[in-house]
C-alpha positions in Angstrom: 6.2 -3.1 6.4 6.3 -6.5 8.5 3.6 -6.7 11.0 5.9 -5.5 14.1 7.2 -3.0 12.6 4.0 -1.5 11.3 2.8 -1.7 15.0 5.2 0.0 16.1 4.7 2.5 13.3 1.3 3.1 14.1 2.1 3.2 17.8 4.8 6.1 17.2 2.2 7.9 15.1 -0.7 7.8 17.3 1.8 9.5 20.1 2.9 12.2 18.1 -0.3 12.8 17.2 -1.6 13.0 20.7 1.3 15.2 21.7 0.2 17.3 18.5 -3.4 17.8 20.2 -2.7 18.0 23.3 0.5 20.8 23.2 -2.0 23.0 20.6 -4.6 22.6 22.8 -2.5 23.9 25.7 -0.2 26.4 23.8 -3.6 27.8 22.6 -4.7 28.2 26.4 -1.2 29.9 27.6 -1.3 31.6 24.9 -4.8 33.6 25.0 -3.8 33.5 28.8 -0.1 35.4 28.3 -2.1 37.9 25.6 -4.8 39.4 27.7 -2.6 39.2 31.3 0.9 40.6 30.3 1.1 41.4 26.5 2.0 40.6 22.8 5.7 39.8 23.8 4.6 37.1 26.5 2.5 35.7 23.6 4.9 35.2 21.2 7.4 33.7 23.9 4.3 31.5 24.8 4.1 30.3 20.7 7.3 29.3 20.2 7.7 27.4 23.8 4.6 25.8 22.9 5.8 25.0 19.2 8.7 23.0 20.1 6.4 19.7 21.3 3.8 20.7 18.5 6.7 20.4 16.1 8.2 16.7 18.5 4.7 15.2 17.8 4.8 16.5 13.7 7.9 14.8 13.9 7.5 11.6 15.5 4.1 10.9 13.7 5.9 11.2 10.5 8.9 9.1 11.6 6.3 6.6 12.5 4.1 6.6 9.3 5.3 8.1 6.2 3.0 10.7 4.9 1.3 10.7 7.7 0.3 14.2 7.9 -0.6 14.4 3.9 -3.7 11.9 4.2 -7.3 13.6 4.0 -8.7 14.8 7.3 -12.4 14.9 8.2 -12.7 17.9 10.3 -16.3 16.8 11.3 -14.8 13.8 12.7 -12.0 15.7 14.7 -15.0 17.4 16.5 -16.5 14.4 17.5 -13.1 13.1 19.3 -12.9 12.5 22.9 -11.1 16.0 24.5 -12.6 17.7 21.9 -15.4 19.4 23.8 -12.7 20.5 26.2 -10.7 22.4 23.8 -14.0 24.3 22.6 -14.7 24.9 26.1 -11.3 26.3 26.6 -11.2 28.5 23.4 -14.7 30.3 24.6 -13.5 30.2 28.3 -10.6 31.7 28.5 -11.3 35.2 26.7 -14.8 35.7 28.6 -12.9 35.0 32.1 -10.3 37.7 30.9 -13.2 40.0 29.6 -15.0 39.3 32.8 -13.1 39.2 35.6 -15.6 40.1 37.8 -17.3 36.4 37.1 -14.0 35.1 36.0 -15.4 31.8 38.8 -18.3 31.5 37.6 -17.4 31.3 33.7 -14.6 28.8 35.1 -17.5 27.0 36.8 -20.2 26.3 34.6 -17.0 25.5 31.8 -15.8 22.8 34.2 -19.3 21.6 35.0 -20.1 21.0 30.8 -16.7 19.0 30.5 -17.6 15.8 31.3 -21.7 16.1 30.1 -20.5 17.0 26.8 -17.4 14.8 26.7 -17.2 11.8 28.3 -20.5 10.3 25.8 -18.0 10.4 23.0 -16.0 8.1 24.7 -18.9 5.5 24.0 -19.3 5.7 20.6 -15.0 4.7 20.3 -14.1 1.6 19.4 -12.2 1.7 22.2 -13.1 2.8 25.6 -10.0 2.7 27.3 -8.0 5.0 24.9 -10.9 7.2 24.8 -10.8 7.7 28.2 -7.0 8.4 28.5 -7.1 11.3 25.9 -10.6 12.4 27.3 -8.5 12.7 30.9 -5.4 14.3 29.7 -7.3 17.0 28.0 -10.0 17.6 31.1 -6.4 17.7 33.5 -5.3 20.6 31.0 -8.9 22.2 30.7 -8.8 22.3 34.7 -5.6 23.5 35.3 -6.0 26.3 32.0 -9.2 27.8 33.7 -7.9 28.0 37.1 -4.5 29.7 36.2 -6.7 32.1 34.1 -9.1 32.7 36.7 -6.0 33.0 39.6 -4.3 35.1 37.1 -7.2 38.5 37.3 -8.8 37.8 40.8 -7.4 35.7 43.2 -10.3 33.3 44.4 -9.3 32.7 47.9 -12.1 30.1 49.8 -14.1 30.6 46.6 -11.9 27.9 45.2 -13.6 25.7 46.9 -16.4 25.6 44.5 -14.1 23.3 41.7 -14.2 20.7 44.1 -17.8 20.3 42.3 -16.4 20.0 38.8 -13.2 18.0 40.1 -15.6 15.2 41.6 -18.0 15.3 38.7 -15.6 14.0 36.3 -14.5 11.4 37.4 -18.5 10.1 38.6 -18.9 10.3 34.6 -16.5 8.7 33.4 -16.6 6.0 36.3 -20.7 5.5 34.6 -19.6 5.8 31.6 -17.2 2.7 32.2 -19.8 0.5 34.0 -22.1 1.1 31.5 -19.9 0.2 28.4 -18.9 -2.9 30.8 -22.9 -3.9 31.4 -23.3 -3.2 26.9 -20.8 -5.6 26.6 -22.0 -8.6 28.6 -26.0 -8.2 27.6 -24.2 -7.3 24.0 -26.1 -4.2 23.9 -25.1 -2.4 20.8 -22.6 1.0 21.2 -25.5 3.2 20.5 -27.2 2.2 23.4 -24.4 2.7 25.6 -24.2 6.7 24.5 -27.3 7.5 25.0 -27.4 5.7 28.7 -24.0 7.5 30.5 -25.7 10.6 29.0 -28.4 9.9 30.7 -27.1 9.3 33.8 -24.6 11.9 33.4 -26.7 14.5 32.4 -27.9 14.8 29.6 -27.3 13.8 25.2 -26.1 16.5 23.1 -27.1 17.4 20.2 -26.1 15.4 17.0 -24.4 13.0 18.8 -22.6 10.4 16.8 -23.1 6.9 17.0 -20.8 3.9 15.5 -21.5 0.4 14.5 -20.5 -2.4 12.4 -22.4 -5.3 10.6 -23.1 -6.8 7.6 -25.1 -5.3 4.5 -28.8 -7.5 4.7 -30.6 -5.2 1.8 -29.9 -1.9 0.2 -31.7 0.4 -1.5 -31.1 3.9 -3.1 -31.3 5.9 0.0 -31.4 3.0 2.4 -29.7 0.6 3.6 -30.4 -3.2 6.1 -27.4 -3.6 8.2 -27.1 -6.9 10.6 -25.2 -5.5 13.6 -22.8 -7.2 15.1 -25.0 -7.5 18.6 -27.4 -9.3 16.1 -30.0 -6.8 15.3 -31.0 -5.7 12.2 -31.5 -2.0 11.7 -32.0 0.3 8.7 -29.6 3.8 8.1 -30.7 6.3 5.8 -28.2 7.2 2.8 -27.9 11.6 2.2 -26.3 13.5 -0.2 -23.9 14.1 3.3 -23.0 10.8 3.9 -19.4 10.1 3.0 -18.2 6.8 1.5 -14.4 4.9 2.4 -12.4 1.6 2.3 -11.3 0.3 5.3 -9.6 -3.1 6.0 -5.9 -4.8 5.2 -7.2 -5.1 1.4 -8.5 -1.3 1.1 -4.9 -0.1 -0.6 -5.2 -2.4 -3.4 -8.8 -1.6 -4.3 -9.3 -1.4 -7.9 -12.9 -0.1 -9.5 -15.7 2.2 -8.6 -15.0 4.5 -6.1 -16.3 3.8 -2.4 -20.0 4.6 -2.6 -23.6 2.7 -2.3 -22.4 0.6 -5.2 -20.5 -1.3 -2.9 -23.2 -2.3 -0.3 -24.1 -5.8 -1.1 -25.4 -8.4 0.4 -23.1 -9.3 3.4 -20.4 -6.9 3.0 -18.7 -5.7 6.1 -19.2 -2.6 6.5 -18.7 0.2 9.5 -21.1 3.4 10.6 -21.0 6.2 11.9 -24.6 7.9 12.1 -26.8 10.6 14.1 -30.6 10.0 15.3 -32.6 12.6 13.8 -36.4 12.9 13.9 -36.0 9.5 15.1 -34.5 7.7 12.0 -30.5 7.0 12.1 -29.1 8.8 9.4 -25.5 7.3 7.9 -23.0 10.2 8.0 -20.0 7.8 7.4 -20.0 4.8 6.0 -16.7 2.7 5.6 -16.5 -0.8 3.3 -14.2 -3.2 4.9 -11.8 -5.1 2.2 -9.9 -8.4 3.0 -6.6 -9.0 1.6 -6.8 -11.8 -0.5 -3.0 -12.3 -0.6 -0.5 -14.1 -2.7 -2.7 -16.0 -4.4 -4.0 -12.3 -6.1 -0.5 -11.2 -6.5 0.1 -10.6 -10.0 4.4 -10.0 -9.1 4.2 -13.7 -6.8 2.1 -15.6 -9.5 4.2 -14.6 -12.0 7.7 -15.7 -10.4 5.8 -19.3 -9.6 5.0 -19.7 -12.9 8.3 -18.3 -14.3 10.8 -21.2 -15.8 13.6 -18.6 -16.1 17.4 -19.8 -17.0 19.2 -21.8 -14.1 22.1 -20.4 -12.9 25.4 -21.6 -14.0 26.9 -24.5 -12.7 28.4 -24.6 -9.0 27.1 -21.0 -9.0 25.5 -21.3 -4.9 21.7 -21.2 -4.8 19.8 -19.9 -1.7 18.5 -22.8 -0.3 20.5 -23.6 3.0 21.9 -19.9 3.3 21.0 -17.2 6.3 20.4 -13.4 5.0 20.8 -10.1 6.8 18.8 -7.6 4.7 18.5 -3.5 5.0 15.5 -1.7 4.4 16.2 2.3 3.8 18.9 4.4 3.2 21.9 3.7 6.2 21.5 7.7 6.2 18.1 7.9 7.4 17.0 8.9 11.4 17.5 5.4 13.2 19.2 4.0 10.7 18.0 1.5 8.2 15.3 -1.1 9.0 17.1 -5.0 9.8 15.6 -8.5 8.7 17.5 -11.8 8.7 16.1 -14.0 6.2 17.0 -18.1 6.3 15.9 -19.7 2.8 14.8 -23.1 3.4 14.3 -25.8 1.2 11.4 -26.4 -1.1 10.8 -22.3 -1.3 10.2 -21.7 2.7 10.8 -18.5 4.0 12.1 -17.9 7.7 12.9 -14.3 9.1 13.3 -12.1 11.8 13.6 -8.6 13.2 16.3 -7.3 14.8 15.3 -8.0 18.4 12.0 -9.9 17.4 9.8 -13.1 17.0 11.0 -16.0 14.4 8.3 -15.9 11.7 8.3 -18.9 9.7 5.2 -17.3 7.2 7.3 -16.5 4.1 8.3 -17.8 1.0 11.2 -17.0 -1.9 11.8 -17.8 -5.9 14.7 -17.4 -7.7 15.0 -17.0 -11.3 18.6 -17.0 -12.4 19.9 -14.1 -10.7 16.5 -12.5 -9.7 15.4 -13.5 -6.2 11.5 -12.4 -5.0 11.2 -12.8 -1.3 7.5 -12.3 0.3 6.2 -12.1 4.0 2.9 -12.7 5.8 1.0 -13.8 2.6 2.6 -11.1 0.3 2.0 -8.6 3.1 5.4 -7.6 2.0 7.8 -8.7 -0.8 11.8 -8.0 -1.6 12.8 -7.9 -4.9 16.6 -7.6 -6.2 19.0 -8.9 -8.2 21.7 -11.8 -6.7 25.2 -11.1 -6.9 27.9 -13.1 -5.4 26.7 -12.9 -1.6 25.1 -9.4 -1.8 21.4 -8.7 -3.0 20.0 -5.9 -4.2 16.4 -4.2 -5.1 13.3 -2.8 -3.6 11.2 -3.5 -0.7 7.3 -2.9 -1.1 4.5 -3.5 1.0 0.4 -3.5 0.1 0.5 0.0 2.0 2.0 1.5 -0.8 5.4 1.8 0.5 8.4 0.7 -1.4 11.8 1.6 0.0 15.6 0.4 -1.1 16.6 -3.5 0.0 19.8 -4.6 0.6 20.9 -8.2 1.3 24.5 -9.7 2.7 24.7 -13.7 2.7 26.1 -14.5 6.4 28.9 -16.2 5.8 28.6 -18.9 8.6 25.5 -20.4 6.5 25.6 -22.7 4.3 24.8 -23.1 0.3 24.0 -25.8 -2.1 24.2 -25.5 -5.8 21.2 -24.3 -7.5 18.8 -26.6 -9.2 18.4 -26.3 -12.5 
């Protein structure tokens, strides 16, 4: 949709998903907790507690993003998530400290300890440090308290309690290295990789197969091979498998026409993104993603096509649009929230002014009118609105280069003015 909107879309998705992963996550741990302490009918009371925010967070990351939940998900890539290690930990935890109660601490212990050495390096190889480390926290907070109500719940550990104080402090020393190092990567412009394998380091130690990102330009490619310039200004070369995955990324991906993702597309300076592991010390490409521009208007075959189009004029005295304010409806008035609202202002010589309910004044847009057909486009074709004039009411489609394509519905405000349409 418009850019605020589909901020905010995101924004609402990426919460739901969050609360998705992080109420499984802990239904999962109450619920191997309630099974082995008090019995098949605490664990079902436990699953469908625990399945009213799992189902909040399905909900709201739908409400946010349409389909969100049907796209294609890389299960390798869920594992290699920030809080991810933590809800391995607790799946392998919590039944030994039941079986076990006799070293129910120690389990808990050594669990605790792995947390943040296995954890916190992920959080290097984000795009983004800070949300890494947010999710990363949440889940170790939910890890912690799991393990000790598990551990309270068969033997209670009296002074030996004292012994998560190790655990409790060692986080938090991580993830404090782990920032100052990303910080010190960032002003020498050290590249990501760099970065992981340092806070390891100094944390502890690297795991296995750990996953690296970059981005950079193509310099040369070859069948198995391929020259990226990173964006820190090195050049380095990634080896292409049979495993390594192929995608679009970018504003432009949606409206990709031709041969699939694949090496095809690595040519000389194409933008491209990484993902890869160091193994017998060559990087090896697991996931490559080809970043596509959107070229806008000026390859939109619907917006060429209305500024080329000398359609009839409409009849004499009928009221053009130039002059006249808008309020238009995206969505059914049915739907949760209600529909979406834009007020467009058609200026003169084809300008384009809108604004959403609540927002920022955009002046980025542009309109055509063809008799009694009106095309309307935002942000560069970003998003168009297409309907049919009659009287003072509009009505047709609303589509965006996401794919999404919803019913429009304009109402001239009547305080606005009109002047007869040119012929």
């Amino acid at each position: 949709m418009r850019p605020v909107t589909t901020l905010l879309g995101r924004a609402v998705s990426a919460a739901g998903a969050t609360l998705v992963v992080l109420a499984l996550a802990l239904t999962l741990i109450l619920c191997g907790a309630a099974l082995f302490q008090d019995g098949p009918v605490a664990f079902v009371f436990v699953l469908i507690f625990g399945s009213v925010p799992i189902a909040l967070g399905v909900g709201m990351a739908h409400l946010g993003t349409r389909g969100y939940w049907s796209r294609s998900i890389d299960v390798r890539g869920i594992w290699r998530m920030p809080g991810a290690a933590g809800v391995a930990i607790a799946l392998v935890s919590l039944p030994s400290i039941f079986l076990f109660p006799d070293v129910s601490i120690l389990i808990a212990f050594v669990a605790l300890c792995l947390y943040p050495i296995l954890d916190v390096p992920r959080i290097l190889a984000r795009p983004s440090w800070w949300r890494g480390a947010i999710v990363s926290a949440l889940v170790w907070l939910a890890v912690f308290a799991g393990l000790g109500g598990a551990v309270d719940s068969v033997r209670h550990p009296g002074d030996d309690s004292m012994i998560f104080l190790v655990p409790f402090m060692m986080y938090p020393l991580v993830l404090g290295i782990s920032g100052l190092v990303r910080l010190e990567g960032r002003v020498r412009g050290r590249p990501s990789a760099s970065s992981v394998r340092m806070a390891a380091i100094l944390g502890a130690f690297s795991p296995p197969n750990t996953v690296y990102t970059e981005n950079g330009d193509v310099v040369t490619a070859a069948p198995g091979q391929v020259s990226v310039r990173l964006t820190g200004g090195d050049a380095k070369s990634f080896r292409l498998g049979p495993e390594t995955k192929f995608d679009f990324r970018g504003p432009g991906s949606p409206l990709v026409k031709g041969p699939a993702a694949g090496p095809a597309w690595l040519t000389v300076g194409q933008r491209v993104g990484l993902e890869y592991v160091i193994r017998h010390r060559e990087a090896q490409a697991q996931y490559v993603t080809i970043w596509i521009e959107r070229k806008g208007c000026k390859d939109d075959a619907k917006w060429a096509a209305a500024v080329s189009r000398t359609g009839p004029a409409p009849p004499p005295g009928t009221p053009g649009l130039s002059g006249t304010t808008w309020d238009g409806e995206i969505g059914s008035p049915d739907a949760p929230g209600g529909p979406a609202r834009t007020t467009f202002e058609f200026l003169a010589g084809n300008g384009l002014a809108w604004r959403s309910r609540g927002g920022t004044r955009y002046t980025d847009g542009g309109w055509r009118q063809d008799g009694a057909l009106v095309l309307v486009e935002v942000n560069d074709c970003y998003a168009e609105y297409e309907g049919r004039k009659e009287a003072d009411e509009i009505k047709g489609e609303f589509s965006n280069i996401e794919g999404a394509h919803e019913i429009w519905t304009a109402h001239r405000n009547q305080d606005s003015v009109s002047v007869t349409a040119p012929r």
